[in-house]
VOVEXDO-675537 format. One record per residue: residue in one letter; y, x, z of N, C-alpha, C in turn. Coordinates in steps of 0.1 Angstrom, whole numbers, plus 2048, in hexadecimal, padded with zeros to 3 digits. Layout:
N
AYXZYXZYXZ
...
# end
This chain:
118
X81D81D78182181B77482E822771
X83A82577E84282C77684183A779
X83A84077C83684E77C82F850771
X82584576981C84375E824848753
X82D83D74E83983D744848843747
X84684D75384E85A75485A850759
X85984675E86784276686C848772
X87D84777788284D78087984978B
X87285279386C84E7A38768537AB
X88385A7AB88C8617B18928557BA
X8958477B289D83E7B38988387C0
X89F8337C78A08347D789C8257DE
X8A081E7D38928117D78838157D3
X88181D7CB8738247CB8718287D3
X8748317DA87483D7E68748347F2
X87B8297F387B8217FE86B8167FE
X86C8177F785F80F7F78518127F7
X8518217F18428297F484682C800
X84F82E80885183581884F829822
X84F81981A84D80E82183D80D822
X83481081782A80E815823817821
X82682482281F82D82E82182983A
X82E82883C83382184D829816851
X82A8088478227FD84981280184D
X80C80A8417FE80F843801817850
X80281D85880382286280A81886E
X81180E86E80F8048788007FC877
X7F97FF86C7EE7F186A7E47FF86E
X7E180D86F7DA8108747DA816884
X7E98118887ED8118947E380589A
X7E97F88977E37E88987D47EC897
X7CB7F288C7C27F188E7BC7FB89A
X7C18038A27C280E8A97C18058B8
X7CC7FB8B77CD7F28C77C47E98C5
X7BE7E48B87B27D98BC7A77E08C1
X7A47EC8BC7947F68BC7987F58CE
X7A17F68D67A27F98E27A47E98ED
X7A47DF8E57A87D28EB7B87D48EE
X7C37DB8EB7CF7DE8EE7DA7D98E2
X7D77CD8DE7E17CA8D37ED7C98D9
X7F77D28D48047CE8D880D7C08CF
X8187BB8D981B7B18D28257B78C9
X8297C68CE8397CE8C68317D28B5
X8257D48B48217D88AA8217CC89F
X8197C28A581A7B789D8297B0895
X8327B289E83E7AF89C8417BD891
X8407C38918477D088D8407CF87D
X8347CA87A8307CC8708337C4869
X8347B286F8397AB86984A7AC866
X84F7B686C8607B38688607BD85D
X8547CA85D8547D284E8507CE842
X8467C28428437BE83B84B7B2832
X8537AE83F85F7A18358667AF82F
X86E7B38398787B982B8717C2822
X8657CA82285F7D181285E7CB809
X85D7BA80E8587AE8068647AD7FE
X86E7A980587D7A77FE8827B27F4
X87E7BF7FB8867CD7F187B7CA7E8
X86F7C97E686B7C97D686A7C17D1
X8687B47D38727A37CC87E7AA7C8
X8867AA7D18957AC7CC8997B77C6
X8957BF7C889A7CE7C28917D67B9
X8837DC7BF8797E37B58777DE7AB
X86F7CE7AD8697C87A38717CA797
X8817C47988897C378C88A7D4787
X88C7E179088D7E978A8857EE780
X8787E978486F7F077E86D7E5774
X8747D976D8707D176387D7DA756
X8877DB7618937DE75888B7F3756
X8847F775C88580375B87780774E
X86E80374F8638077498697FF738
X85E80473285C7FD7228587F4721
X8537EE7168497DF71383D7E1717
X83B7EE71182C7F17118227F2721
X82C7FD7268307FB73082D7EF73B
X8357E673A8327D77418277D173B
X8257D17308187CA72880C7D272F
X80B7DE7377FD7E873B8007DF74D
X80B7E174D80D7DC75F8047CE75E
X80A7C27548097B97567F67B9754
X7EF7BF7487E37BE7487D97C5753
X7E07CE75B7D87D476A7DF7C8774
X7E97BF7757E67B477F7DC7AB777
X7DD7A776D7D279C7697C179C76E
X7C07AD76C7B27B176D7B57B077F
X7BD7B37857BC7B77927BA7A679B
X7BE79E7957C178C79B7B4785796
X7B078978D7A378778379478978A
X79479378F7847997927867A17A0
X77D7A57A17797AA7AF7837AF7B5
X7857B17C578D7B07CC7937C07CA
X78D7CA7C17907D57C27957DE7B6
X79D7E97B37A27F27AB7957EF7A1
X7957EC79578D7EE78A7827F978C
X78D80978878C81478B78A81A794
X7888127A27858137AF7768147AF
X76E81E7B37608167B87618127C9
X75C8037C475C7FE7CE74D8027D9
X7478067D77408097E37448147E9
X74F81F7E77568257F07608247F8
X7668167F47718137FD76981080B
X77381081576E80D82777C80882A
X77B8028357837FB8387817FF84B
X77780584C77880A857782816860
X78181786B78E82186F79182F86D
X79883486B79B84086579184D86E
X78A85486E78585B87678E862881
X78986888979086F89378E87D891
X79788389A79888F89C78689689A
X7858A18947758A789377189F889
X76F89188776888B87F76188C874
X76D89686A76989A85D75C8A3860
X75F8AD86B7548B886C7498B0874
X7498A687173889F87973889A886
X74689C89074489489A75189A8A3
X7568908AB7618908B376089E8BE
X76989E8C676D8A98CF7618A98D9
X7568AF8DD7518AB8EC75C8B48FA
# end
């Protein structure tokens, strides 16, 4: 939304918090990485849960308000109707088709070209 209505993305609780978003995705396909192997570590589980409290707190405390004080009305009146539609109906992006999403594991090395290393 604020790249939508041309808001600063420069701003450094923004930047902290898309760079929170990749980290976490990359411990949870780490995690998913040690279950495929029976090898769950206890450091990972810990590690995601201590990313996830504080991402939680920087956008409670900090994004959420910037981005209320930062965007327009109109603005928050479009955010607030893509959460309504999003808490409302299917578990997925509207605009998503959902029969492409997977939730399975990221391929491996070769994969895309039809099959792993022999």
């Amino acid at each position: 939304m604020m790249a939508r209505y041309k808001g600063d993305l420069s701003r450094q609780p923004l930047l902290e918090m898309l760079e929170d978003h990749a980290r976490i995705r990359g411990l949870v396909m780490q995690l998913s990485g040690e279950a495929i192997a029976g090898n769950v570590r206890l450091e990972t589980l810990h590690e995601i849960a201590e990313r996830l409290e504080a991402h939680i707190r920087l956008e409670e405390r900090v994004v959420f308000p910037l981005i209320e004080q930062s965007l327009s009305e109109a603005a928050l009146m479009e955010l607030a109707a893509r959460l309504e539609v999003k808490e409302a109906g299917p578990r997925v992006e509207p605009w998503v088709s959902a029969q492409e999403l997977s939730y399975a594991p990221w391929p491996g090395p070769g994969d895309s070209e039809g099959g792993g290393y022999d």
